[in-house]
Structure formats: C-alpha cells, structure tokens
C-alpha positions as a Markdown table, in Angstrom:
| # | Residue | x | y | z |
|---|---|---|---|---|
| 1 | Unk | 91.6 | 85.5 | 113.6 |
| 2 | Unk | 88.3 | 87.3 | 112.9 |
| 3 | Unk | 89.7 | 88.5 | 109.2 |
| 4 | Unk | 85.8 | 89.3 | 108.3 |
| 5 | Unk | 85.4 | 91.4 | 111.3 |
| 6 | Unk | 88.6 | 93.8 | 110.9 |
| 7 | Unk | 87.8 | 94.2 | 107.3 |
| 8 | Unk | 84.0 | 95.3 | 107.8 |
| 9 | Unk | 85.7 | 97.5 | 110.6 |
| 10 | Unk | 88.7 | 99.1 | 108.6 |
| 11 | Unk | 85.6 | 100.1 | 105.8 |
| 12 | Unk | 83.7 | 101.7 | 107.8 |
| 13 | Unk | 86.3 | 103.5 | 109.0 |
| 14 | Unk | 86.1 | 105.6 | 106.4 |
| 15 | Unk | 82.3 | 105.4 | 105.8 |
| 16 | Unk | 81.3 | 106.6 | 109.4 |
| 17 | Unk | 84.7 | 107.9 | 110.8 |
| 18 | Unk | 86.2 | 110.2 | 108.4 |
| 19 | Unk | 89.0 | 108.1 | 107.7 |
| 20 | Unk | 91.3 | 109.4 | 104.3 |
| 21 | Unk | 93.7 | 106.8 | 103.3 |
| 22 | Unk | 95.1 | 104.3 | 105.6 |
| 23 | Unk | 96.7 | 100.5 | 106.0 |
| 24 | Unk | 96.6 | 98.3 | 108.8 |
| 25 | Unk | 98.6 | 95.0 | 108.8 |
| 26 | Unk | 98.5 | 92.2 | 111.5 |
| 27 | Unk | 101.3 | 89.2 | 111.5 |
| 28 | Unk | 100.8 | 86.1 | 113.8 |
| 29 | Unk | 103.5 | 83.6 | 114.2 |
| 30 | Unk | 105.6 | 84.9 | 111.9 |
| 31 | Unk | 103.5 | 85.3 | 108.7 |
| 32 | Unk | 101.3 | 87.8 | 107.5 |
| 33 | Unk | 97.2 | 87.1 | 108.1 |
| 34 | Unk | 96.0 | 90.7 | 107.3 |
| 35 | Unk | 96.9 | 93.8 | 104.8 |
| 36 | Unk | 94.3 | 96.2 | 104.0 |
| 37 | Unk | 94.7 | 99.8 | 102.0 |
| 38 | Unk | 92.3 | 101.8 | 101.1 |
| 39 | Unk | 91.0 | 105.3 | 100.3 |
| 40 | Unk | 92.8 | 108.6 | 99.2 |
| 41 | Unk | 96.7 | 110.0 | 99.6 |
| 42 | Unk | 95.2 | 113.3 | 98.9 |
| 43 | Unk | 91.6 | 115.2 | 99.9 |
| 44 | Unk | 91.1 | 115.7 | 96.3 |
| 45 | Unk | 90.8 | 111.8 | 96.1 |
| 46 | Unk | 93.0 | 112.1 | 92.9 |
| 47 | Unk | 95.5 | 109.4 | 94.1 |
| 48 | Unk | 94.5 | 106.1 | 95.4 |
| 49 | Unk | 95.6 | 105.0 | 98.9 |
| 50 | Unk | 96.7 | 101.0 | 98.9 |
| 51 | Unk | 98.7 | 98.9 | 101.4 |
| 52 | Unk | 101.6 | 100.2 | 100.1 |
| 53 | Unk | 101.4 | 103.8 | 100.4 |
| 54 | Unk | 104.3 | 105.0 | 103.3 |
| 55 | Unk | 103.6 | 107.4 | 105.4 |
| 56 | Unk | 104.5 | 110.1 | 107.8 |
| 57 | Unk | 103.6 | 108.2 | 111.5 |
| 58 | Unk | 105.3 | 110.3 | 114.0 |
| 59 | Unk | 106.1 | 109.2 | 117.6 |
| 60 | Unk | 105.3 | 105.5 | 116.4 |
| 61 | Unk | 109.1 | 105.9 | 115.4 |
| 62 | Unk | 110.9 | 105.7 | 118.6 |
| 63 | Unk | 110.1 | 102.3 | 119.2 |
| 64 | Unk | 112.4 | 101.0 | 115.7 |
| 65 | Unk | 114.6 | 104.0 | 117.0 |
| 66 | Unk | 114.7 | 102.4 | 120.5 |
| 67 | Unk | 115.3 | 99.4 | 119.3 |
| 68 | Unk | 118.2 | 100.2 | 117.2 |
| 69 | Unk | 119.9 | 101.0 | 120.4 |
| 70 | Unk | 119.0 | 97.9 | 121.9 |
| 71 | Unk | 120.5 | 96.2 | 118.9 |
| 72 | Unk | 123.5 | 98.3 | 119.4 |
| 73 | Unk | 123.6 | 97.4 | 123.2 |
| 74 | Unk | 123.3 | 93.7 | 122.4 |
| 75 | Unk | 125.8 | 94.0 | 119.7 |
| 76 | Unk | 128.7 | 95.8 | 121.1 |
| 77 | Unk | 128.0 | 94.4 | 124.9 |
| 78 | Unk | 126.9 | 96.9 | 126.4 |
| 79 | Unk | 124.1 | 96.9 | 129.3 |
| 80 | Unk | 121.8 | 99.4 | 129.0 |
| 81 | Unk | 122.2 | 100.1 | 133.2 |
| 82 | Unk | 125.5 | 101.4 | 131.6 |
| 83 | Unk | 125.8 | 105.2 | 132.5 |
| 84 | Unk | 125.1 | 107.2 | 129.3 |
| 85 | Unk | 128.2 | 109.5 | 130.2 |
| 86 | Unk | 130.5 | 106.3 | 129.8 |
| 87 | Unk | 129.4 | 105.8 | 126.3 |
| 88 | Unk | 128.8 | 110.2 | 125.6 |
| 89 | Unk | 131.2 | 112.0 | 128.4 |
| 90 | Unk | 129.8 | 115.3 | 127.2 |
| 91 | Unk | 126.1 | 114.0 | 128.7 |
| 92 | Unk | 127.5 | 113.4 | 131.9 |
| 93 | Unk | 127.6 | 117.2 | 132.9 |
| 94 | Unk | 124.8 | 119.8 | 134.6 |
| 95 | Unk | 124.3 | 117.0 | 137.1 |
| 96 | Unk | 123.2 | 113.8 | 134.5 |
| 97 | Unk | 126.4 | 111.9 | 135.4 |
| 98 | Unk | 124.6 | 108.7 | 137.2 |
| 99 | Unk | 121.7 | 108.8 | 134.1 |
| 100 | Unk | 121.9 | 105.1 | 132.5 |
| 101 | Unk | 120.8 | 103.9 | 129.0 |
| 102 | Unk | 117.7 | 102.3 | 130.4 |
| 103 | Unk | 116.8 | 105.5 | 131.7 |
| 104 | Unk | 117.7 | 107.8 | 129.0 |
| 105 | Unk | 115.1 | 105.0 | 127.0 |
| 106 | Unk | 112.5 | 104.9 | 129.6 |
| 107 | Unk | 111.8 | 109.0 | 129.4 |
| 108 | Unk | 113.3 | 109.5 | 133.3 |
| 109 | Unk | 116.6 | 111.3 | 131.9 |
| 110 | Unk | 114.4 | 114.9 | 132.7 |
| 111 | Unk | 115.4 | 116.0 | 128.9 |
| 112 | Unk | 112.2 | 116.4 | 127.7 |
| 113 | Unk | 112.6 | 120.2 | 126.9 |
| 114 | Unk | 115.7 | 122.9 | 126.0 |
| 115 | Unk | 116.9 | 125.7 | 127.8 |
| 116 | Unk | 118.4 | 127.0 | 124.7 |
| 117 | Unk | 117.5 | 127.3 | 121.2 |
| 118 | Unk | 118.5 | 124.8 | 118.9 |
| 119 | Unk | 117.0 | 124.1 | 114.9 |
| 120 | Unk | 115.5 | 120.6 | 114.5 |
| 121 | Unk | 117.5 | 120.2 | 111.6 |
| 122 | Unk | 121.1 | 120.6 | 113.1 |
| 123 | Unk | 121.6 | 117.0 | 115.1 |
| 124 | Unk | 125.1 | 118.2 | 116.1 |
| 125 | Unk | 123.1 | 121.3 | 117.6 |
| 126 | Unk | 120.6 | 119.5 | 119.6 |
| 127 | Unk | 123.1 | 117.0 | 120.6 |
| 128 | Unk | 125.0 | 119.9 | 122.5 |
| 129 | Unk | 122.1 | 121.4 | 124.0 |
| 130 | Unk | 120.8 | 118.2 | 125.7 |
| 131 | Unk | 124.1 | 117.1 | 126.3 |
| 132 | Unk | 124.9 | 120.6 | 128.6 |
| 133 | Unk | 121.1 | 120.7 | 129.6 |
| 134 | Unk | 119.9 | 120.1 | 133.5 |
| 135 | Unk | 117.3 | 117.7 | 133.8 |
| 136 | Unk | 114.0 | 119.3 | 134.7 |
| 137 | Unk | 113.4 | 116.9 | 137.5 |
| 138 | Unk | 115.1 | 115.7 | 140.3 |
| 139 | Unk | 116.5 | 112.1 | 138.5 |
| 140 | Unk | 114.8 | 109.4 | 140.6 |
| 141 | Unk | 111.0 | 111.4 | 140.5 |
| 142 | Unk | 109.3 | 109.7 | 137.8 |
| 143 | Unk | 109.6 | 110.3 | 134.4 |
| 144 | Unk | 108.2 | 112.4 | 131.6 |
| 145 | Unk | 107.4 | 111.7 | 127.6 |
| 146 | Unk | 110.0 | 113.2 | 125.7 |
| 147 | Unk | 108.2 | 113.9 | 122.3 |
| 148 | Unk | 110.9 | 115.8 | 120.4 |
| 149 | Unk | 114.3 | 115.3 | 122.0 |
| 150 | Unk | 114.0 | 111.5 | 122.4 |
| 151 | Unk | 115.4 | 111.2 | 118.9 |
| 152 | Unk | 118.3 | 113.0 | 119.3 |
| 153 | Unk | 119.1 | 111.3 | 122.6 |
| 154 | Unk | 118.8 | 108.1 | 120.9 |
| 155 | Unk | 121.0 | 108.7 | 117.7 |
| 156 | Unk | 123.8 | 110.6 | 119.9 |
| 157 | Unk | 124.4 | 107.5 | 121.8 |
| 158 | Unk | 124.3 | 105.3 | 119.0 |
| 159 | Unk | 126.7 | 107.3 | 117.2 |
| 160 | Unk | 129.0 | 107.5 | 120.3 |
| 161 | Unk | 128.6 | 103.6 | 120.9 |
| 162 | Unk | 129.3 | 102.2 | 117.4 |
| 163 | Unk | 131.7 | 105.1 | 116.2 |
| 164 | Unk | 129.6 | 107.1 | 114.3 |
| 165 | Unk | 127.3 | 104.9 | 112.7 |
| 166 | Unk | 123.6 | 107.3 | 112.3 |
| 167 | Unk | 120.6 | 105.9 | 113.6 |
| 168 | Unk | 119.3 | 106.5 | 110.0 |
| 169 | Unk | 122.6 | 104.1 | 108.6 |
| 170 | Unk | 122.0 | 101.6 | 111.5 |
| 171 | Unk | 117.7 | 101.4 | 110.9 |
| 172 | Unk | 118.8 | 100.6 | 107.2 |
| 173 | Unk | 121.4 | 98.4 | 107.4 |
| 174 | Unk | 120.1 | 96.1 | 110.7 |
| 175 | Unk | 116.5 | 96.3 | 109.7 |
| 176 | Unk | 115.1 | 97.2 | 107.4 |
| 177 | Unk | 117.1 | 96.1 | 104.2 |
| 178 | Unk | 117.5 | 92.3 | 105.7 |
| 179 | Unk | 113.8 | 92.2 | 106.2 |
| 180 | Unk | 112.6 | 94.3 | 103.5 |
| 181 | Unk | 110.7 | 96.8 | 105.2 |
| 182 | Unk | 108.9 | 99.8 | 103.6 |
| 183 | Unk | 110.3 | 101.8 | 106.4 |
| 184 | Unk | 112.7 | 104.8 | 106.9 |
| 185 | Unk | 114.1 | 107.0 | 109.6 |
| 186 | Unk | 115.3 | 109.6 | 106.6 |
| 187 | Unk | 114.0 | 108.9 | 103.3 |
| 188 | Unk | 115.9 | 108.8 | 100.1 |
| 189 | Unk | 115.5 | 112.1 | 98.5 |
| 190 | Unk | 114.8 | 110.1 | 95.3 |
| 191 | Unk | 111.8 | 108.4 | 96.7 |
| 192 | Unk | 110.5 | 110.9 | 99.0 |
| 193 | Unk | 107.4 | 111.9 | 96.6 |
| 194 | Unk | 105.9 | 108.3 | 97.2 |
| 195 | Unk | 104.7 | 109.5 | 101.1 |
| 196 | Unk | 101.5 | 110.7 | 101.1 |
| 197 | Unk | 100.9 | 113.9 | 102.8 |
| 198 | Unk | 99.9 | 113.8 | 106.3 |
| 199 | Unk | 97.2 | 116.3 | 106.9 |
| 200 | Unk | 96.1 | 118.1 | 110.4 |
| 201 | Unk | 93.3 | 116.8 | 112.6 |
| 202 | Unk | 90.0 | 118.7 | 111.7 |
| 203 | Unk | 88.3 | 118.6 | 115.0 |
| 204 | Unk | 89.6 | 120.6 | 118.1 |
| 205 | Unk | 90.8 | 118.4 | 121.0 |
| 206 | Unk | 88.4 | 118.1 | 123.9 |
| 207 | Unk | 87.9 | 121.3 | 126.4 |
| 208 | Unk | 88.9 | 120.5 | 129.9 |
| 209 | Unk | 91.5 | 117.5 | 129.1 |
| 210 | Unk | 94.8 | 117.9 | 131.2 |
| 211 | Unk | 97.4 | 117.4 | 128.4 |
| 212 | Unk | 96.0 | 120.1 | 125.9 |
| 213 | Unk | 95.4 | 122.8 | 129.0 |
| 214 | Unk | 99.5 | 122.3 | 129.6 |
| 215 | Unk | 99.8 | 121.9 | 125.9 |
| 216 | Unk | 98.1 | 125.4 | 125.5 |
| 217 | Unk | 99.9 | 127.0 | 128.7 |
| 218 | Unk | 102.7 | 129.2 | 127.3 |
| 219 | Unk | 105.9 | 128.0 | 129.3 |
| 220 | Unk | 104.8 | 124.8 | 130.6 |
| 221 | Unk | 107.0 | 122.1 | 130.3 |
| 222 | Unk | 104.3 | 120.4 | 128.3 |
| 223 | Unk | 104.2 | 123.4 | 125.7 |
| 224 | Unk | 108.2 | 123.1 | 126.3 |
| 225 | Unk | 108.4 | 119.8 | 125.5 |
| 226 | Unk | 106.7 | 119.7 | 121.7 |
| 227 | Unk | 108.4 | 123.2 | 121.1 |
| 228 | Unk | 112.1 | 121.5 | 121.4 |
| 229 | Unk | 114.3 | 121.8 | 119.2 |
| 230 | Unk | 113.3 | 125.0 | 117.8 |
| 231 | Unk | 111.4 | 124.0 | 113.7 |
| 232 | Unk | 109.0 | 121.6 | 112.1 |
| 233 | Unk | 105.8 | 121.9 | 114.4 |
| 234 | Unk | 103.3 | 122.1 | 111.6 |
| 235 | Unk | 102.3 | 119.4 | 109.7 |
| 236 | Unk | 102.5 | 120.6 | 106.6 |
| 237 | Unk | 106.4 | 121.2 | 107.6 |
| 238 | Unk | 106.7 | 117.7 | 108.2 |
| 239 | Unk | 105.1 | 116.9 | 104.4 |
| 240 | Unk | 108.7 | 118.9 | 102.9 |
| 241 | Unk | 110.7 | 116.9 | 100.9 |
| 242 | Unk | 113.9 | 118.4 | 103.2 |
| 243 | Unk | 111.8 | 117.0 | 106.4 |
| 244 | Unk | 110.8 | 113.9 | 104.8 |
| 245 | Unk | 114.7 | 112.5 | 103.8 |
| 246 | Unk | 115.6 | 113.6 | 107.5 |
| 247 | Unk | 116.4 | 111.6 | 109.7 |
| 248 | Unk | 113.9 | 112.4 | 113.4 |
| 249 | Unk | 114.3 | 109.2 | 115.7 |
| 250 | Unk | 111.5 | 110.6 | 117.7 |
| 251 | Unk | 108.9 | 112.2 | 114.9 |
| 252 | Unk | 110.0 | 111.2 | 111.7 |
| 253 | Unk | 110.0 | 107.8 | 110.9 |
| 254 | Unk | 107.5 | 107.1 | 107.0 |
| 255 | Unk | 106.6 | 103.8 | 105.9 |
| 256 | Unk | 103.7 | 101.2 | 105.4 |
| 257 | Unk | 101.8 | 99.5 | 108.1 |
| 258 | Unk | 103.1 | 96.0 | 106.4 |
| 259 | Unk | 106.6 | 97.3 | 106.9 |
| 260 | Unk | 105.9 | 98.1 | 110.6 |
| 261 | Unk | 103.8 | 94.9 | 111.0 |
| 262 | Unk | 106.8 | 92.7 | 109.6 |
| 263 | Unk | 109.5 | 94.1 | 112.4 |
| 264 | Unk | 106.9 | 94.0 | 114.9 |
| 265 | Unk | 106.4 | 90.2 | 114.4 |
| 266 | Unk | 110.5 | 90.0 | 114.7 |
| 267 | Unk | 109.9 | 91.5 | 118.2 |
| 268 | Unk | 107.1 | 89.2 | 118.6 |
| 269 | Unk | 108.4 | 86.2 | 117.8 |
| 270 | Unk | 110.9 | 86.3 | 120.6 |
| 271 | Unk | 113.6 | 88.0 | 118.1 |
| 272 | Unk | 114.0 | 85.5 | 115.7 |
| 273 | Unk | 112.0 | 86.0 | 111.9 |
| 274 | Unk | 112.7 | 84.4 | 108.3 |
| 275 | Unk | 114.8 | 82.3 | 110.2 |
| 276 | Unk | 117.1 | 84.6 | 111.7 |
| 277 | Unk | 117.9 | 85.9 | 115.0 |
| 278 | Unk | 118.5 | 89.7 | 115.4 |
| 279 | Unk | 117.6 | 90.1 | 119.2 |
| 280 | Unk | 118.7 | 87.7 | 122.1 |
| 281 | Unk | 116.1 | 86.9 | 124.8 |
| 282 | Unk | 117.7 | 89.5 | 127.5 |
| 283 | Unk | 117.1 | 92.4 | 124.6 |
| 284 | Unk | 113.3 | 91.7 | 124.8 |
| 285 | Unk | 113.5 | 91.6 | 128.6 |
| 286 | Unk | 114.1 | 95.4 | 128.0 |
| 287 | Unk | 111.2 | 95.9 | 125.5 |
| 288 | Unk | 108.9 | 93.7 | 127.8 |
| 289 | Unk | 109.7 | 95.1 | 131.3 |
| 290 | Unk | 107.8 | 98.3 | 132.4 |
| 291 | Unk | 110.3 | 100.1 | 134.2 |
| 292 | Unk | 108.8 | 103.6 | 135.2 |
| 293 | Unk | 105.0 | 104.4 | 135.7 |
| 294 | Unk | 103.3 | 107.5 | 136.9 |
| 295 | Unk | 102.0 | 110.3 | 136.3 |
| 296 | Unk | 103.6 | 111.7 | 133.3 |
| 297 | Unk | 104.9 | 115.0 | 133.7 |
| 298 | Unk | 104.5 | 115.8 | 129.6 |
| 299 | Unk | 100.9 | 114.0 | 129.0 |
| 300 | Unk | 99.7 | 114.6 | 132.3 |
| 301 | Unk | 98.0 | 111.0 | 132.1 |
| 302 | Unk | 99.5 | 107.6 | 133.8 |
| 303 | Unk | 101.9 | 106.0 | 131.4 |
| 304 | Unk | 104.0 | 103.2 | 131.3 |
| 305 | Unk | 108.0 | 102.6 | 129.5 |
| 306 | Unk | 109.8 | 100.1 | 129.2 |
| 307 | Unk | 113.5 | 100.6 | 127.5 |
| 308 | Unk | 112.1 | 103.2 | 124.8 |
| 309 | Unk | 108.5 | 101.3 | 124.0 |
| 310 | Unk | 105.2 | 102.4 | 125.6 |
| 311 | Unk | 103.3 | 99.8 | 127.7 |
| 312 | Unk | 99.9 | 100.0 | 128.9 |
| 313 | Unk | 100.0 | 100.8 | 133.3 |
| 314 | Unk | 98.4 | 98.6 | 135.5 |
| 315 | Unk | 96.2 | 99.6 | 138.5 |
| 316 | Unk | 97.0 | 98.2 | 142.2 |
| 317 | Unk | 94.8 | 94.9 | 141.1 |
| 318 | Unk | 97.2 | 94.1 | 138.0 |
| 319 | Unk | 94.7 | 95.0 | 135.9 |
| 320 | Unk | 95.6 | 97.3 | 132.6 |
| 321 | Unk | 94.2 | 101.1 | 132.9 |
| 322 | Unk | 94.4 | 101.6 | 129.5 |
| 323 | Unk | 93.9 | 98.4 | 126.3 |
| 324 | Unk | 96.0 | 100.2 | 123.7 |
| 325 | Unk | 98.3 | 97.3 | 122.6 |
| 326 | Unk | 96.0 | 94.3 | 123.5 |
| 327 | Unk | 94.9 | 92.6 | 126.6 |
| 328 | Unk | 98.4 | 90.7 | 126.8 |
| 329 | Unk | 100.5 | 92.2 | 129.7 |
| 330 | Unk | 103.8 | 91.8 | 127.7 |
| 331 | Unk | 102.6 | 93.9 | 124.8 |
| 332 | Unk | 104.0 | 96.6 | 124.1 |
| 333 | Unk | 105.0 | 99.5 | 121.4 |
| 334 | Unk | 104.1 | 102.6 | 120.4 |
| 335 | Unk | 101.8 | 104.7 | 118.7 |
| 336 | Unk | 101.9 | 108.1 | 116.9 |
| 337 | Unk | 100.3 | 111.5 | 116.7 |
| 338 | Unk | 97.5 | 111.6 | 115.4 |
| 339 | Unk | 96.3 | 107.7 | 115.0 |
| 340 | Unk | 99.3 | 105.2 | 113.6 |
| 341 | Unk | 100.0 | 102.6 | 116.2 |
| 342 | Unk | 102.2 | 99.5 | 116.2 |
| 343 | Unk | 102.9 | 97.7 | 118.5 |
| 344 | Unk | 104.0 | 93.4 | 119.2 |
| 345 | Unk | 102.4 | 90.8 | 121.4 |
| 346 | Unk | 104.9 | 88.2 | 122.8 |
| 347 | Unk | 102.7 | 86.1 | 124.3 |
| 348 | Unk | 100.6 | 85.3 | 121.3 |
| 349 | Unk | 102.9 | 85.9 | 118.9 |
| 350 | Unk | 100.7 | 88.6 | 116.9 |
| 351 | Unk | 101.7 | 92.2 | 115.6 |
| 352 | Unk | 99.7 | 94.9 | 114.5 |
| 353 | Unk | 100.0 | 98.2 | 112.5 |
| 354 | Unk | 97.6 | 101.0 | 111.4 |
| 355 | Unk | 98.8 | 104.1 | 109.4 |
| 356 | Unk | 96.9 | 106.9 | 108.3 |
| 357 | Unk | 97.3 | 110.6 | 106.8 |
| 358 | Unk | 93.7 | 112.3 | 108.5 |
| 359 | Unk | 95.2 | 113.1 | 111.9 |
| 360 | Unk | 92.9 | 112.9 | 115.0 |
| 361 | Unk | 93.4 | 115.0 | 118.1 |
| 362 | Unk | 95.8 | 113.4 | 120.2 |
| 363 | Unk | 99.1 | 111.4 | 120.8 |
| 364 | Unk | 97.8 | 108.0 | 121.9 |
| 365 | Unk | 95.5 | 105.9 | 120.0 |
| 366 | Unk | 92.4 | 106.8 | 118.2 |
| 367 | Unk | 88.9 | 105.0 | 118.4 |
| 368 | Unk | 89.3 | 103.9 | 114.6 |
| 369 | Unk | 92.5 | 102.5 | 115.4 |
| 370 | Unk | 91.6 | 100.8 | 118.9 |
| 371 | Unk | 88.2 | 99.1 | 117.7 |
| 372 | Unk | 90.3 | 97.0 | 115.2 |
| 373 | Unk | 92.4 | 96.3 | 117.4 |
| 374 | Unk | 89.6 | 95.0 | 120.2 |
| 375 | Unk | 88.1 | 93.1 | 117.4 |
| 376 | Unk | 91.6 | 91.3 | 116.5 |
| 377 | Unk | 91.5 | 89.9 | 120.7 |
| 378 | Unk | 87.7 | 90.0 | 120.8 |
C-alpha cells in the first residue's frame, strides 16, 4: 500500500484544501496499515486534532445502523424479504403492507418525507408518523434516499424484532464494545465534550446542480426529505450536548475514523475479525448485492443500495459511473454530509475511513476524501 503517498496527500489536505481537523484510517486483511490525525478541533486552532478525536459524521451512520439490523435479522432468523408489517403491524397500514425489510433498507419503502409534524427528538413520535404515512411513490417505482427518517425506520424494527432492544443498546453491545470501537449512535452524556465541533461548509454549493435546485424548491420532496422530522437542521444543533448523546440511526452516529475503519474491516473480511465471527456469509450477500438503481428521487443523481449501504451504479457496459468506494465492484458503504466516508472492500480485504469537522457542500464524497482514496487503489 502506497503509505508515503496517502500521507503526502492527507497533508496537503490541509495546506491546499482548507481542511480543519481530520483522521483517515485504512485496515487490510484484518490489521491496521494506516492512521493519520492532524490539525485543529476548533477554528481558533486552540485544541489539537489527532486520530483520536470523534466526531460528528452524519449519513456515514446508517451503514453500522443498517447493519445492526442485519445482525438482528441473522440473529433472530429472520429474512430481510420478511414483510416489515410482520415484524411492526402498525407499518403495514396506508397501503405499506407488502413493503419488506430489504426494501425498507434499500430506500424503496417511499418514507423518505412526513405528512405530519413530528420533533426529531421524540422516536416514539416519528415512529407513528412513518408508521401511518403513505409512501410517496407507487412501491415497485424505484427508490429514493431517505436522509432523515431512515434512522427511525431502522431502530423501530429493531426494537419490534428483538423486544425492545434500541438501536443505540444493540450498536453498543454487538459492536462496538466487543471490538472496541470509538463509535456511538448516542453518546454518553459524560463523554460527549470529547467530539469536536462540526462546523458548516464555507463555500456555496454549485449553481445549476439538480439536487440543491430541489433542495432549494420549497415543497419538493427533496426539501421534504432533509426537513423530516421536524428539529436539528443546523449544524451547530447537531454540536448540542442533548444532540450529541442522542441516539439518530440516520444522522447521528460520532466517532474516530480508526473506530469506523476497524468494523469496516469486520465487513471486509467476510464477517469474521479478532478471530470472531459476527456476520454469516448470506448477511454480506445483503451488504454486497445492489438491489435498486435509478434515478433517485431525493438526490436527483443515479444511485445504487444494497440492504442499507450505498454502492457505486454501474452503466449498461458494467462499468462503475461513479469511484466512491474503490474500483472493486463488491465495495460498498457509505459516506456522510459534508466529507466522512467509510466504506469496506471484500474483494481485497481493505477498509477505509476519513472524518472531518470543515464540511464541504454536499452529501457524497469530497475531492479531499476521494484522492486518498484513488491513491490507496492507484
């Protein structure tokens, strides 16, 4: 692995591309080969940045919240073609009785915004909304990123499957505690002041692009879409300590590129890590299998799920459209607003995390994020 390469790269990050603090981490075949920190956790540069500083990294969160249910799935055998209503019989109203796990996972449920008003911090609230919500497309047309209500989605059915076990309980107690991962879907209250801040992009996203004019559309589903549940749009909402110990399977997920890096490399390495065996080869079937692409009627770009991780689409010739997790065409992941990416690589048994706290425009990967990550396959 070109170790020389990604560190020249990751410095001039923040020489020539306004990069704050950040941490990127790659694992191959089971071991750490790379962990880099460096910079600021605040733009006074009062507090140093190192590899392990946690951090706020947004959407990259439903993949470990995705894969909780998958964990759940294997554990308690259930498919994930089982309808969601069987598991949640509330959900199966407003016309979402045939909607399967799978689908709920893969953004085709049509849940991706609320009719009515719910607060972000109320899961019992949200829970009831989706559950009596229609779908805003007819199920079986393609599917749409659900940025907000994914979470919720998520944690209702792992709750309903394993008896009220949070998705916040279950991240803890499958994950991240055996493996010792600097990762939380909630963080304790009593360590919440160790996150840096996360702080706003400072450039204005590009005129013209498809997903910000919906974005910027009052009543779109796009503008729909990040609006629901009703709370915590701003950044600096997100930096509370209140937000911070929640527990947001879509949004909310802090922790250190090492600690993403590590569980990544369990998905990586076929399941098994340290020895031990937390996913069974039909479980990464799920992760590895692209089952919707389209147009996506939230981004307004082609993209890609599998069961709750992004993959990069393919054109008619089977070539990738987009390289955001690697040339390999069982990668997959999923990045976060703003810049923080993760994402596993199956067929060469490589992970990779990046984690940041100077937002870019944007929900899929940045250029300082993607050239380390074309220098790590060049």
């Amino acid at each position: 692995m070109p170790v020389e390469k990604l560190t020249a790269l990751f410095h001039e990050n923040f020489a020539a591309f306004g990069e704050l603090g950040a941490s990127v981490c790659v694992w191959r075949d089971g071991r750490e080969v790379l962990s880099l920190g460096g910079g600021w956790k605040d733009r006074a540069c009062s507090a140093a940045w190192t590899a392990e500083t946690p951090v706020l990294f947004w959407s990259a969160t439903k993949g470990l919240a995705a894969a909780c249910l998958l964990h759940a799935c294997q554990d308690y055998a259930v498919s994930p073609l089982t309808r969601v209503g069987e598991v949640w019989p509330e959900f199966a109203q407003a016309g979402k009785a045939s909607v399967t796990i799978a689908e709920l996972l893969s953004h085709q449920a049509g849940l991706a915004a609320l009719s009515r008003e719910a607060d972000a911090l109320d899961h019992a609230a949200v829970a009831a909304a989706l559950a009596a919500e229609a779908p805003q497309w007819p199920l079986g047309a393609g599917h749409g990123y659900h940025p907000r209500t994914f979470g919720y989605l998520v944690d209702e059915v792992l709750r309903r499957l394993t008896g009220g076990v949070t998705l916040r309980e279950y991240w803890r107690a499958q994950f991240a505690e055996p493996l010792g991962l600097d990762v939380w879907i909630g963080m304790p209250p009593e360590r919440a002041a160790e996150a840096s801040a996360i702080f706003p992009a400072k450039t204005a996203p590009p005129k013209g692009d498809p997903f910000y004019t919906a974005f910027l559309t009052p009543g779109s589903l796009t503008a729909r879409a990040f609006a629901s549940p009703r709370g915590l749009h701003s950044v600096a909402s997100m930096n509370s300590p209140e937000a911070r110990a929640s527990s947001f399977g879509a949004f909310g997920g802090i922790g250190t590129a090492r600690g993403l890096a590590k569980f990544y490399a369990l998905l990586a390495g076929g399941g098994v890590l340290d020895g031990q065996r937390f996913f069974e080869p039909s479980a990464l079937d799920w992760m590895t299998t692209t089952l919707t692409q389209g147009p996506d009627r939230v981004l307004q770009i082609e993209t890609a799920f599998s069961a709750g991780f992004m993959r990069d689409p393919l054109g008619t010739d089977g070539r990738k459209l987009r390289v955001h997790f690697g040339p390999s065409p069982r990668a997959f992941g999923h990045p976060g607003a703003g810049g923080s990416h993760a994402f596993a690589d199956p067929h060469t048994g490589t992970s990779f995390a990046y984690v940041m706290n100077q937002m870019e425009p944007g929900v899929l990967p940045g250029p300082k994020c993607l050239r380390l990550i074309a220098a790590l396959y060049a």
